[in-house]
PATIFI-212689 format. One record per residue (C-alpha): residue in one letter; x, y, z; residue number from 0. Coordinates in Angstrom, 3 decimals, padded with zeros to 6 digits. Layout:
! residues N
@type A | c1 X | c2 Y | c3 Z | seq NUM .
...
END
This chain:
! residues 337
@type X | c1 124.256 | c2 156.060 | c3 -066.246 | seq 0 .
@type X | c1 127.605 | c2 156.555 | c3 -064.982 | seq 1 .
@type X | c1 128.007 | c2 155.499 | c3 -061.061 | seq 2 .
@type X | c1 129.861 | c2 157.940 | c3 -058.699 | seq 3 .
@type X | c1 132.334 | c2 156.609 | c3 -057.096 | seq 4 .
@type X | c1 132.565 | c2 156.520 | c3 -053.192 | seq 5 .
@type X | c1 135.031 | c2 158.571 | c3 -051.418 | seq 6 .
@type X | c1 136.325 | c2 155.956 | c3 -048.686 | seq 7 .
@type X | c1 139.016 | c2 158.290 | c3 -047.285 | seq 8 .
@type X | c1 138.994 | c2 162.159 | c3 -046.517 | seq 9 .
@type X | c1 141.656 | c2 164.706 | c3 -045.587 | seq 10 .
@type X | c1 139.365 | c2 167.729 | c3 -045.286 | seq 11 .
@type X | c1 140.632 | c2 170.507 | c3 -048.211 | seq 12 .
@type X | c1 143.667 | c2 168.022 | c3 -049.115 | seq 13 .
@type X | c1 142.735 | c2 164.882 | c3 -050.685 | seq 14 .
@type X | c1 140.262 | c2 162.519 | c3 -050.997 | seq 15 .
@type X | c1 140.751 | c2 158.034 | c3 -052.028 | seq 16 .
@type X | c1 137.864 | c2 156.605 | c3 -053.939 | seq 17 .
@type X | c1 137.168 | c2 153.365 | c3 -053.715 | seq 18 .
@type X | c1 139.137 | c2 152.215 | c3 -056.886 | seq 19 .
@type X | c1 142.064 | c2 153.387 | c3 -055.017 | seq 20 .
@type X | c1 142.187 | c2 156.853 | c3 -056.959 | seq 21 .
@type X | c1 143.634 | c2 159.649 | c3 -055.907 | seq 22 .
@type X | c1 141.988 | c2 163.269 | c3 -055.908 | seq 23 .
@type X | c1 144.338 | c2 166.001 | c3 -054.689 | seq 24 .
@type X | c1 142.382 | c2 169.194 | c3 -055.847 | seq 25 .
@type X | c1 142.595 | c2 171.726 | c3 -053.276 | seq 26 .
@type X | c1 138.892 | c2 172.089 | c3 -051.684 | seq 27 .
@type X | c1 139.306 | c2 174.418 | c3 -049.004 | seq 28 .
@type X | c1 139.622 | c2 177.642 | c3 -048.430 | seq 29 .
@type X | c1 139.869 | c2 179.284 | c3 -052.112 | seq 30 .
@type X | c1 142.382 | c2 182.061 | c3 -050.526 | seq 31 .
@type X | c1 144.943 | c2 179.280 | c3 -049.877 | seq 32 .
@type X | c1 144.634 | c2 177.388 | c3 -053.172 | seq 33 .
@type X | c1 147.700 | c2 179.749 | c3 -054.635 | seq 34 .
@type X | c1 150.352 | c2 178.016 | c3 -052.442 | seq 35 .
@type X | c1 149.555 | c2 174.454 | c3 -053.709 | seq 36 .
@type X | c1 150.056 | c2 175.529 | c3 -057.478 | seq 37 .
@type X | c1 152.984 | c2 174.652 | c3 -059.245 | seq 38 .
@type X | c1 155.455 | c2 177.631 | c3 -060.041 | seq 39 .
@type X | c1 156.548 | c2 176.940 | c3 -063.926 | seq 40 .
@type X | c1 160.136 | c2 176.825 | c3 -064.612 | seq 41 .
@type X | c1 162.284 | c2 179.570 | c3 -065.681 | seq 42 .
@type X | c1 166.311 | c2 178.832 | c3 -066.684 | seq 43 .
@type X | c1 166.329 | c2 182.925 | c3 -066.733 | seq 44 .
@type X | c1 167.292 | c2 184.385 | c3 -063.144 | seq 45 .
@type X | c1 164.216 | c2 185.663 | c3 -061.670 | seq 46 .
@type X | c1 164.576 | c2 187.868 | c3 -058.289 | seq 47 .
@type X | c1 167.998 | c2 186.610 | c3 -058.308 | seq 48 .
@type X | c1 167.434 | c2 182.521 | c3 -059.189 | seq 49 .
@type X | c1 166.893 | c2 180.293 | c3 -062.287 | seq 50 .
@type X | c1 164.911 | c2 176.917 | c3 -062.112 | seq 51 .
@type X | c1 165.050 | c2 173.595 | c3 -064.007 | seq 52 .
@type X | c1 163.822 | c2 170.415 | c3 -063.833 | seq 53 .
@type X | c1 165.525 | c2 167.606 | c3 -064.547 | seq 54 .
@type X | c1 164.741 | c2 163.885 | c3 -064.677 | seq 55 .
@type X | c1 167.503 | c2 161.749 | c3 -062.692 | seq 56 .
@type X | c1 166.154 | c2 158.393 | c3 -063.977 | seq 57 .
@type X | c1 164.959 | c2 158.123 | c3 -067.372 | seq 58 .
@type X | c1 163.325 | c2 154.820 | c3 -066.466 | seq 59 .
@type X | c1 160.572 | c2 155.607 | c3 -063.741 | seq 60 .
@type X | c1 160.404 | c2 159.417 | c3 -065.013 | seq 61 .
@type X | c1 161.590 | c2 160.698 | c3 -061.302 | seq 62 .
@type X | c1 162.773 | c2 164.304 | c3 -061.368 | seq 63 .
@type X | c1 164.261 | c2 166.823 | c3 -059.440 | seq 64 .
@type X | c1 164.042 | c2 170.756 | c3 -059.463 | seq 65 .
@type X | c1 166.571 | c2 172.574 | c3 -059.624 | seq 66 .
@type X | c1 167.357 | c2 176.214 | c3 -057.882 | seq 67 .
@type X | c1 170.581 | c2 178.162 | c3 -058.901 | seq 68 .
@type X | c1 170.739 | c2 181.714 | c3 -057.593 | seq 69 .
@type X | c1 172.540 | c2 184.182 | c3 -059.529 | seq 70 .
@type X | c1 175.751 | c2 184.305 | c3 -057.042 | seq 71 .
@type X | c1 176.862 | c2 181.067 | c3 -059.155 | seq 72 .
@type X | c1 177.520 | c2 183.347 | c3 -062.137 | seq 73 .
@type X | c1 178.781 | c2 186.186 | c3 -060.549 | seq 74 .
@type X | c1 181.247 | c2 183.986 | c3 -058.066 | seq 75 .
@type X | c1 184.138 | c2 181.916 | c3 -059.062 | seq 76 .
@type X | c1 183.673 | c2 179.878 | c3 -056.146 | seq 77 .
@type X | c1 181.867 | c2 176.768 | c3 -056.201 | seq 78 .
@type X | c1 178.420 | c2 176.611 | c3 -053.790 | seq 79 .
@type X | c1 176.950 | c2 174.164 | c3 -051.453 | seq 80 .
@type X | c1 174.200 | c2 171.871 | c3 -052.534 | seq 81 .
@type X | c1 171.646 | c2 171.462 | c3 -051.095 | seq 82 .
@type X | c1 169.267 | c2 168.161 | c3 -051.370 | seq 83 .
@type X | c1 165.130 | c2 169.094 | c3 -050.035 | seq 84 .
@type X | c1 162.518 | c2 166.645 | c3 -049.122 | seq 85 .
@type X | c1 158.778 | c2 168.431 | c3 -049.687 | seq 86 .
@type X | c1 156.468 | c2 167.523 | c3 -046.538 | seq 87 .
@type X | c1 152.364 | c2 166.415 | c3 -046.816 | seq 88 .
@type X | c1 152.175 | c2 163.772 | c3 -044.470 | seq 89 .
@type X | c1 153.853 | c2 161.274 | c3 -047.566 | seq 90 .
@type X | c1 150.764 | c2 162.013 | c3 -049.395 | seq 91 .
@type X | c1 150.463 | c2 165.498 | c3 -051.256 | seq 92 .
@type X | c1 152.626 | c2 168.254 | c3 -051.987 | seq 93 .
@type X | c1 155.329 | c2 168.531 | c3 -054.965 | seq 94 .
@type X | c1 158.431 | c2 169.888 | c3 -055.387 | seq 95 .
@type X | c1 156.998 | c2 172.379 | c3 -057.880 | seq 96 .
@type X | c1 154.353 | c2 174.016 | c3 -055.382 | seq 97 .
@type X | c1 154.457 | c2 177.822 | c3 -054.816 | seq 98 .
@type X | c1 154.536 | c2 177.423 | c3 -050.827 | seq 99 .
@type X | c1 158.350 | c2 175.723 | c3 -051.443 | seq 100 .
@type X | c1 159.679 | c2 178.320 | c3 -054.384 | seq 101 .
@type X | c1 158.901 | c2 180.780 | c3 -052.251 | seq 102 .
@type X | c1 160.913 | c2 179.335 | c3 -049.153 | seq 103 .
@type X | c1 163.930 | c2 177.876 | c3 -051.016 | seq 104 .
@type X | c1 164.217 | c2 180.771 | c3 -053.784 | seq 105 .
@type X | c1 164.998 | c2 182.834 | c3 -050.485 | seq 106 .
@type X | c1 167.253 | c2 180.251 | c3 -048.747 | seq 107 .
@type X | c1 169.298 | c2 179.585 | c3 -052.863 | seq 108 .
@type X | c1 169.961 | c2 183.433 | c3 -052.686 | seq 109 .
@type X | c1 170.596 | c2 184.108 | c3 -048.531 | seq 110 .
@type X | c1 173.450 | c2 181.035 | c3 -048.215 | seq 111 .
@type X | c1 173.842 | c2 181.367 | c3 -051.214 | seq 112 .
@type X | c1 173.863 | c2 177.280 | c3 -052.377 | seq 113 .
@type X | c1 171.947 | c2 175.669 | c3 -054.873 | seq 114 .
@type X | c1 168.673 | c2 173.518 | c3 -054.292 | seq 115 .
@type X | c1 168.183 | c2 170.681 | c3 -055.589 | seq 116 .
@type X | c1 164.240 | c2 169.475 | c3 -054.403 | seq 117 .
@type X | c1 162.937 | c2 165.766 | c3 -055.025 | seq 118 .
@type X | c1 159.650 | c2 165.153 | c3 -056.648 | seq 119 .
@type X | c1 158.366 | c2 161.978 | c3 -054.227 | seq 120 .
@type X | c1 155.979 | c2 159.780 | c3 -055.121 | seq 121 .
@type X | c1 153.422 | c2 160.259 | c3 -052.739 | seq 122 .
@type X | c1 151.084 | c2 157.437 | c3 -050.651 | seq 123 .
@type X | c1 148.612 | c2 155.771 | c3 -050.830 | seq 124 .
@type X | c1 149.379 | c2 154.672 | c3 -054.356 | seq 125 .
@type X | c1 153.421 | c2 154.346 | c3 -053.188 | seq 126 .
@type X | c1 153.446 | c2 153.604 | c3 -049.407 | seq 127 .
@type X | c1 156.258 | c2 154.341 | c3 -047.750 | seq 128 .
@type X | c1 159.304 | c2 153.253 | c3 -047.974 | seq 129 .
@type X | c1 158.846 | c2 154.588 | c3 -051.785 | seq 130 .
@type X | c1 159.529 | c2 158.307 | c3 -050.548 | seq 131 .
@type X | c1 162.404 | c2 158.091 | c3 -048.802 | seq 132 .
@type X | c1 163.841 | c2 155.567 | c3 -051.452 | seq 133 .
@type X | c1 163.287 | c2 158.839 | c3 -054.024 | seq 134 .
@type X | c1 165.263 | c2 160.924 | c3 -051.054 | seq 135 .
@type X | c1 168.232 | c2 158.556 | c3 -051.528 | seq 136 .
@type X | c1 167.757 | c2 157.496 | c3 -055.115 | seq 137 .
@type X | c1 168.426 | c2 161.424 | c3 -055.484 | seq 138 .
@type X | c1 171.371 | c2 161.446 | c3 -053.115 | seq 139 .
@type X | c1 172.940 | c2 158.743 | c3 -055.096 | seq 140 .
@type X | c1 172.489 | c2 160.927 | c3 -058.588 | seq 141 .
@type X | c1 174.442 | c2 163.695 | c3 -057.103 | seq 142 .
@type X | c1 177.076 | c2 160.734 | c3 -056.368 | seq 143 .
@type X | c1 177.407 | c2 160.020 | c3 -060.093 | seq 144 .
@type X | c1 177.649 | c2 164.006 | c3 -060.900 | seq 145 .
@type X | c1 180.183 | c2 164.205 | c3 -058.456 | seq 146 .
@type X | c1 182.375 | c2 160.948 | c3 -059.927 | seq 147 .
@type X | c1 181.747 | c2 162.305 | c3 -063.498 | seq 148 .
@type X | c1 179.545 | c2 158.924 | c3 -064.654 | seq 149 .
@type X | c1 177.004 | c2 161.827 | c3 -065.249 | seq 150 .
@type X | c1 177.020 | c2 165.181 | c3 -065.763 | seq 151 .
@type X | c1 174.187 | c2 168.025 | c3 -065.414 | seq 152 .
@type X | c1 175.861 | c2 171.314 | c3 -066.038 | seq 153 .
@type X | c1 174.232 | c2 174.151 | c3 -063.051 | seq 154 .
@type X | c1 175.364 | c2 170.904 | c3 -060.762 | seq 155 .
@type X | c1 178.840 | c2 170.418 | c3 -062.247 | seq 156 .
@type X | c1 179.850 | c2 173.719 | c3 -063.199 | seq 157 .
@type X | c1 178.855 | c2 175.596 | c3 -060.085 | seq 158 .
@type X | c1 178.199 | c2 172.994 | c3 -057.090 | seq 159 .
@type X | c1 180.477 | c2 171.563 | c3 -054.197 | seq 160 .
@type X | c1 179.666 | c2 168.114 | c3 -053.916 | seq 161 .
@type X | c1 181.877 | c2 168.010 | c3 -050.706 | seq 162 .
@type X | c1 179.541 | c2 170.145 | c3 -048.960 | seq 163 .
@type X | c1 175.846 | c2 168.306 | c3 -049.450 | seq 164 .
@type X | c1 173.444 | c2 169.467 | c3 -047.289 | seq 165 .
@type X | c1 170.221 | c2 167.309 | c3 -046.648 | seq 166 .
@type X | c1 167.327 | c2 169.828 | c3 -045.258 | seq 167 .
@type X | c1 163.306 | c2 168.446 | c3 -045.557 | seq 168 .
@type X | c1 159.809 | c2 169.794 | c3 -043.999 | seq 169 .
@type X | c1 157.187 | c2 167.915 | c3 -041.542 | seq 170 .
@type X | c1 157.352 | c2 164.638 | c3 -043.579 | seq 171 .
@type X | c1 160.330 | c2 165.770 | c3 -045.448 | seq 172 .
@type X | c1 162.606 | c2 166.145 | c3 -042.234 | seq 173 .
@type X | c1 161.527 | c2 162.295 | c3 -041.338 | seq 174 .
@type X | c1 163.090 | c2 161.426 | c3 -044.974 | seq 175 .
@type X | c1 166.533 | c2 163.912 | c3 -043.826 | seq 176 .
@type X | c1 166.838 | c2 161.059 | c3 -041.338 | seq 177 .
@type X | c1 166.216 | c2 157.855 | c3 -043.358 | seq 178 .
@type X | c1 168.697 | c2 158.943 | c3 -046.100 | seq 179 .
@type X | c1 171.274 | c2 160.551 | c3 -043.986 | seq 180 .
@type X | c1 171.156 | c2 157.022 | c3 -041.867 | seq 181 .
@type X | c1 171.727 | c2 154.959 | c3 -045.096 | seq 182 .
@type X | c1 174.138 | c2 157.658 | c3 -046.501 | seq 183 .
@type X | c1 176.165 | c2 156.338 | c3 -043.416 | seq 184 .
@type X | c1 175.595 | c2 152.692 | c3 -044.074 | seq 185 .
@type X | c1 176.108 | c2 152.744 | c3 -047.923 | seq 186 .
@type X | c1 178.311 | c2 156.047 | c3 -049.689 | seq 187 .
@type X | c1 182.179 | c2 155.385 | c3 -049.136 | seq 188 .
@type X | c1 184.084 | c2 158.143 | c3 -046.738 | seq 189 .
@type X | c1 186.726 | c2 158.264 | c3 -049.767 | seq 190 .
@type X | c1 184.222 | c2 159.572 | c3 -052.880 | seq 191 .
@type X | c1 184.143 | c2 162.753 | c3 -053.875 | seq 192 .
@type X | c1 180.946 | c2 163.434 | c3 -052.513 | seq 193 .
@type X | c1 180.404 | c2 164.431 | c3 -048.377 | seq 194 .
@type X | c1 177.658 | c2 164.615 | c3 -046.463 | seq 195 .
@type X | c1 178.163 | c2 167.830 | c3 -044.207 | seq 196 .
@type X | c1 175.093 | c2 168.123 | c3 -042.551 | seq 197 .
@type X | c1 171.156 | c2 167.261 | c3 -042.063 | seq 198 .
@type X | c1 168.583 | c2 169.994 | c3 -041.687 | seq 199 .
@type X | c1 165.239 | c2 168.914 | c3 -040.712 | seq 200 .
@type X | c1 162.528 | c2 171.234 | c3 -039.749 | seq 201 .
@type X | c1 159.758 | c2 170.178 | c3 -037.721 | seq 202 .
@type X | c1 159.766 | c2 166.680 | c3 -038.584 | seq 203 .
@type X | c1 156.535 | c2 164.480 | c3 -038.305 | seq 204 .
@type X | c1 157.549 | c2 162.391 | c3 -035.887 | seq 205 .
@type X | c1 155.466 | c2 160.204 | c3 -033.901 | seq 206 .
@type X | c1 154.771 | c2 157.223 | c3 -031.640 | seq 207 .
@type X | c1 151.441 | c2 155.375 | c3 -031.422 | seq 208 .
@type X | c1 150.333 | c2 157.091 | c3 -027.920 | seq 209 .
@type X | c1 149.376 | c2 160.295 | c3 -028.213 | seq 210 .
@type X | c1 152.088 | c2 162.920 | c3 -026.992 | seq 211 .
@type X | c1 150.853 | c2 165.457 | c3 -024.409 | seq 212 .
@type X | c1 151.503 | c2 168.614 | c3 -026.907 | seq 213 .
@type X | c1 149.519 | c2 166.720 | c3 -029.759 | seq 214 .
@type X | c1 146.244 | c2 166.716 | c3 -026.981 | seq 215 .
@type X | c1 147.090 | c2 170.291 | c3 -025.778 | seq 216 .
@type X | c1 148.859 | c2 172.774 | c3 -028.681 | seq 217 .
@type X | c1 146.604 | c2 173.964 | c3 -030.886 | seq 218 .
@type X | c1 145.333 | c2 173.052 | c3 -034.764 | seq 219 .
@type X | c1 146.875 | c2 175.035 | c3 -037.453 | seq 220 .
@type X | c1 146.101 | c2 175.311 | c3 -041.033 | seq 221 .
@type X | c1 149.023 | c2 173.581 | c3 -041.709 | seq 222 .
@type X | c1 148.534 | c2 170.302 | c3 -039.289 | seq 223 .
@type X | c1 145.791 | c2 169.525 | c3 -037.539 | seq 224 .
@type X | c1 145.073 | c2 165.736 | c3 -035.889 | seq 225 .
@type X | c1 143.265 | c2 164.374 | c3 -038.564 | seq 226 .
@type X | c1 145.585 | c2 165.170 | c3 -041.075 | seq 227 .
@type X | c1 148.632 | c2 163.637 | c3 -039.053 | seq 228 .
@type X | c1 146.050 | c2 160.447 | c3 -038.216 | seq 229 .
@type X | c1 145.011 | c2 160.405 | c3 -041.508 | seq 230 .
@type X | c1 148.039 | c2 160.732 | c3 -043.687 | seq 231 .
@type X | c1 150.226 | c2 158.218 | c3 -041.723 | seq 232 .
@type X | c1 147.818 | c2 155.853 | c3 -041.714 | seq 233 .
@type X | c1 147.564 | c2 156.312 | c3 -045.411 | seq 234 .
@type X | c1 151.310 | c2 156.136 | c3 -045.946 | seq 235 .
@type X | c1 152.805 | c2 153.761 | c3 -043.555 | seq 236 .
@type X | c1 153.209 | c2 150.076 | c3 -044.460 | seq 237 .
@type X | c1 149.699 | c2 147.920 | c3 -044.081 | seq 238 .
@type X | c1 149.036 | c2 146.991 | c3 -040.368 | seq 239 .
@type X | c1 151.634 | c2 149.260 | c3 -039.406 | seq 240 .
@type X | c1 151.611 | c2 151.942 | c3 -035.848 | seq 241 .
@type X | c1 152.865 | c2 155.135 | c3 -035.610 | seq 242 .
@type X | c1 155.326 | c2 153.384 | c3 -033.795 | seq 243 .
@type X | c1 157.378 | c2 152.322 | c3 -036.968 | seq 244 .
@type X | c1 161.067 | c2 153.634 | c3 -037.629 | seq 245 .
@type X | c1 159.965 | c2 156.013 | c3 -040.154 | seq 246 .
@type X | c1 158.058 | c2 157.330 | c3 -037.957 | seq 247 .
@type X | c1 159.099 | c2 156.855 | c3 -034.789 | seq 248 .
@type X | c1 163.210 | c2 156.780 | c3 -035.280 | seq 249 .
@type X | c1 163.480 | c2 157.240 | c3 -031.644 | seq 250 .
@type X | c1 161.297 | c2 154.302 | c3 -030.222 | seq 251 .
@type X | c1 161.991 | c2 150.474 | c3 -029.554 | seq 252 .
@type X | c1 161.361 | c2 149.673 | c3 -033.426 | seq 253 .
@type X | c1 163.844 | c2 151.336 | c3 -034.815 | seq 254 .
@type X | c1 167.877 | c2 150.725 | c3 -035.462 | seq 255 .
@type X | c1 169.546 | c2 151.893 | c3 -032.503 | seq 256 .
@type X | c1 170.639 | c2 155.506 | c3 -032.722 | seq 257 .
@type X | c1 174.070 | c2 154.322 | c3 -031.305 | seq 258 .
@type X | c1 174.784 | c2 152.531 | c3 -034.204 | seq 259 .
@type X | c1 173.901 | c2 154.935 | c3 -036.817 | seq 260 .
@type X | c1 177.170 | c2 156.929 | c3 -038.735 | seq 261 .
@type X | c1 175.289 | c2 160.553 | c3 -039.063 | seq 262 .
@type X | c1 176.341 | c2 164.045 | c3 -040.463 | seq 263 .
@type X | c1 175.693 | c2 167.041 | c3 -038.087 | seq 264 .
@type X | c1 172.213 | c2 167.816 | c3 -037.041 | seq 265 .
@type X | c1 170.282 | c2 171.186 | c3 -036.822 | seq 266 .
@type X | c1 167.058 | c2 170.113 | c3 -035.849 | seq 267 .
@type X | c1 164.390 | c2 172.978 | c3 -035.628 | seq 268 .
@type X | c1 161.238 | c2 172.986 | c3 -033.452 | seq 269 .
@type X | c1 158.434 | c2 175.126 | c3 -033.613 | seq 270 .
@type X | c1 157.265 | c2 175.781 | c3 -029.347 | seq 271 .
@type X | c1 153.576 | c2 175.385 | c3 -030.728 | seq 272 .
@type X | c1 153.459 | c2 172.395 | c3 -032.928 | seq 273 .
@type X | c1 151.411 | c2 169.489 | c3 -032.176 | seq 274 .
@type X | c1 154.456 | c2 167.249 | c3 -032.729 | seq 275 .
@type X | c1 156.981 | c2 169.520 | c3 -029.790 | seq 276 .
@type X | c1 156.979 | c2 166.581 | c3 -027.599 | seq 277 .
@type X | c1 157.576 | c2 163.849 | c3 -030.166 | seq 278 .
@type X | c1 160.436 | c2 165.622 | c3 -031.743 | seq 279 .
@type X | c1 161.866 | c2 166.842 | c3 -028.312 | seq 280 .
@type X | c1 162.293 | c2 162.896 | c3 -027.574 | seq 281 .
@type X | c1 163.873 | c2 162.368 | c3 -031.081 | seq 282 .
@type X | c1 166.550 | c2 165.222 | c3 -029.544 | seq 283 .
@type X | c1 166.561 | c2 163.903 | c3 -026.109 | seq 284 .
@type X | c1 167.695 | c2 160.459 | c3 -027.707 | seq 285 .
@type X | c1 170.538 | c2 161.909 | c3 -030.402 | seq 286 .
@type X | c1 171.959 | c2 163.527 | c3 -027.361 | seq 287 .
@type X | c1 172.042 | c2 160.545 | c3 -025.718 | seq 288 .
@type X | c1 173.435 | c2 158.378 | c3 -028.345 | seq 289 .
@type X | c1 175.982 | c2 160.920 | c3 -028.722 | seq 290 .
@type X | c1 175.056 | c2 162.294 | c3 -031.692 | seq 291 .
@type X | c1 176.256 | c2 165.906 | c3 -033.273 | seq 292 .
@type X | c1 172.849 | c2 167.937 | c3 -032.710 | seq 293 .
@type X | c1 172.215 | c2 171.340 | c3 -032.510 | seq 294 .
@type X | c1 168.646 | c2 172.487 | c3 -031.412 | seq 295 .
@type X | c1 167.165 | c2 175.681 | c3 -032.754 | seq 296 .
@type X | c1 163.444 | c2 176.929 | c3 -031.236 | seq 297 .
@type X | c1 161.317 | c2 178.695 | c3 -033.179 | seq 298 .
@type X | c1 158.663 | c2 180.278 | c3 -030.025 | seq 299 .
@type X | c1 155.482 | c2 180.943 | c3 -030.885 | seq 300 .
@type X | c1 155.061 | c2 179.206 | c3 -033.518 | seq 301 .
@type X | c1 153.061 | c2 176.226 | c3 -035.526 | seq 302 .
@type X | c1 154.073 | c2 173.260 | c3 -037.441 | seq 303 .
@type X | c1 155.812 | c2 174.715 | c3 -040.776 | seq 304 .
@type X | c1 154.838 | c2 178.668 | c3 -040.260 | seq 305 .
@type X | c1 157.087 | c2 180.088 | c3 -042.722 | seq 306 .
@type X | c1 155.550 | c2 177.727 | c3 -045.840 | seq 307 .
@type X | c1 152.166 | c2 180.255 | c3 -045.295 | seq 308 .
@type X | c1 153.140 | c2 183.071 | c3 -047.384 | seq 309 .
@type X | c1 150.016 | c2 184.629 | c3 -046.446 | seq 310 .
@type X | c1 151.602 | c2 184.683 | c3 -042.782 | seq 311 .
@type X | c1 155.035 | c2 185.429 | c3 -043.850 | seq 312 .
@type X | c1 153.698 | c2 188.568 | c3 -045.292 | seq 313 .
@type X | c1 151.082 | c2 189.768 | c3 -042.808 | seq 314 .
@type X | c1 151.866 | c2 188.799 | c3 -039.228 | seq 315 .
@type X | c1 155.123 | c2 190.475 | c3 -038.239 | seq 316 .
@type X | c1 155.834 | c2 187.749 | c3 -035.934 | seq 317 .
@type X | c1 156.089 | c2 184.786 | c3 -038.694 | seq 318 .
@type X | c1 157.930 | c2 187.304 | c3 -040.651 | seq 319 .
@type X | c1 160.688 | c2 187.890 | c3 -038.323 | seq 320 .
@type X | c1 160.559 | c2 184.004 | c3 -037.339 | seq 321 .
@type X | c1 160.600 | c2 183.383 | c3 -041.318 | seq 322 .
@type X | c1 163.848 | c2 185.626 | c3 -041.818 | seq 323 .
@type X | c1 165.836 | c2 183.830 | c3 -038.446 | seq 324 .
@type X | c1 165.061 | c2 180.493 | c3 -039.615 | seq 325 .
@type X | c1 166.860 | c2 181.774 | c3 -043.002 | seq 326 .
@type X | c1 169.351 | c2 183.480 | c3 -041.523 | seq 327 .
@type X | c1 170.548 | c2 180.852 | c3 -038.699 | seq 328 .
@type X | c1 170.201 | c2 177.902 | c3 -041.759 | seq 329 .
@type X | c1 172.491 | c2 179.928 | c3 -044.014 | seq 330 .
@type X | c1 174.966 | c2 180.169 | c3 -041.050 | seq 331 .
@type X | c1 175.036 | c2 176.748 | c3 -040.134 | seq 332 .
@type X | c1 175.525 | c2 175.497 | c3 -043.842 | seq 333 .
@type X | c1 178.447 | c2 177.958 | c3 -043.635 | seq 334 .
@type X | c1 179.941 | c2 176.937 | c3 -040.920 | seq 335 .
@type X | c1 179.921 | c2 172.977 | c3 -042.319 | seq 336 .
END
């Protein structure tokens, strides 16, 4: 007789850690959501206006991007802005290749137009962070050797503008933006071919280890609630780490002075009901202070990530229209930089 094996971690719906350390990330909630957490195949034939690919960027650990090229690449001589995505999940589900992202960045390939280029991470607790945000830059640094000719990928190469790379993640994926734009600064020469124009992150999941007062007041949505933040972090920060660490908390006491940091041009986006206003109005508060380049945008009444619930997108008229600005003011800004 075969034991069962306990469960000694739950994210309700999300994911659930045995105690082997295993891994189950079958969606168990609400059957009606299930579609947005299944992987969209590939398709190098335009579809509504974009093709997708994947490719692997290191042969060695198997680590992959996908790949979005709208249709304006073919029919335009001129060459498009890239743009590099970071998937959110709290560092522990999600992939690049889930329908809740094609559906977002198939619309934001066609409206700048640009073409996406969005990191499969490896996800914690098996890889605890830093491991995601090292993907974030190992992926940053691929687009380096495209742009210096060491590689070549041919939608990247014939039809990209490596002087206009755009770094733009979700929730978890914005705190990533800020890791790799930070070491971006630190490490890629001002001289190379490739140039960081800008940072994008949307409703980033950052925190501190006291609760803020908008994470005891704004209300739950389906896509954060306090356990999952509580439980995911825990899950993916370093062992006997707070919420108080720099991936986490960029803006607190343990992290690199924002002074000293060499950063593209922010648009940071923050939705008026998310759990996680107050943490990221203090990330803003302290850019502006350090004198950083930071532009805030405001999406009002709204939850963490709204516009990744297609269901919402295409039912509520009010995360419809919120949807379409975010789109619209993101393709502007990319144009403008």
């Amino acid at each position: 007789m075969v034991r069962e094996l306990k469960i000694v971690e739950e994210v309700s719906g999300w994911l659930r850690v045995f105690e082997d350390g295993s891994v189950d990330r079958t969606w168990s909630g609400p059957p009606e959501i299930k579609f947005m957490t299944e992987p969209v195949p590939t398709n190098s034939q335009f579809e509504d206006g974009v093709a997708t690919g994947d490719v692997t960027i290191n042969p060695t650990s198997g680590h992959r991007v996908r790949i979005y090229k709208p249709e304006e690449a073919l029919e335009n001589q001129t060459k498009l802005p890239i743009v590099l995505h970071f998937h959110g999940g709290g560092f522990c589900i999600s992939e690049a290749s889930w329908s809740m992202y094609y559906n977002f960045y198939t619309k934001l390939a066609k409206s700048v137009p640009a073409i996406i280029v969005s990191v499969y991470l490896r996800l914690a607790p098996e890889h605890r962070l830093p491991a995601a945000c090292d993907d974030g830059f190992e992926a940053l640094l691929w687009l380096q050797s495209l742009a210096e000719g060491r590689k070549h990928e041919p939608w990247l190469n014939e039809s990209g503008d490596f002087s206009r790379v755009f770094l733009i993640g979700d929730s978890a994926g914005a705190n990533i933006v800020h890791d790799v734009a930070a070491r971006a600064g630190k490490l890629l020469p001002d001289t190379g071919p490739l140039k960081l124009a800008g940072a994008i992150p949307i409703h980033p999941g950052f925190l501190r280890a006291k609760r803020s007062r908008s994470e005891l007041e704004q209300p739950q949505s389906p896509m954060l609630t306090l356990e999952m933040v509580d439980k995911f972090i825990k899950l993916a920060l370093p062992l006997n780490s707070t919420k108080d660490h720099p991936l986490t908390c960029p803006m607190g006491a343990d992290a690199p002075p924002l002074e000293g940091l060499k950063l593209p041009p922010y648009l940071l986006w923050v939705a008026k009901n998310d759990l996680l206003k107050d943490t990221e109005m203090e990330f803003y508060e302290a850019m502006k202070k350090a004198g950083k380049d930071i532009e805030l945008k405001m999406n009002d009444g709204m939850g963490h990530s709204f516009y990744l619930n297609k269901m919402a997108v295409d039912t509520d008229p009010q995360t419809g229209a919120q949807t379409s600005r975010l789109l619209q003011e993101i393709s502007e800004y990319i144009r403008r930089h």
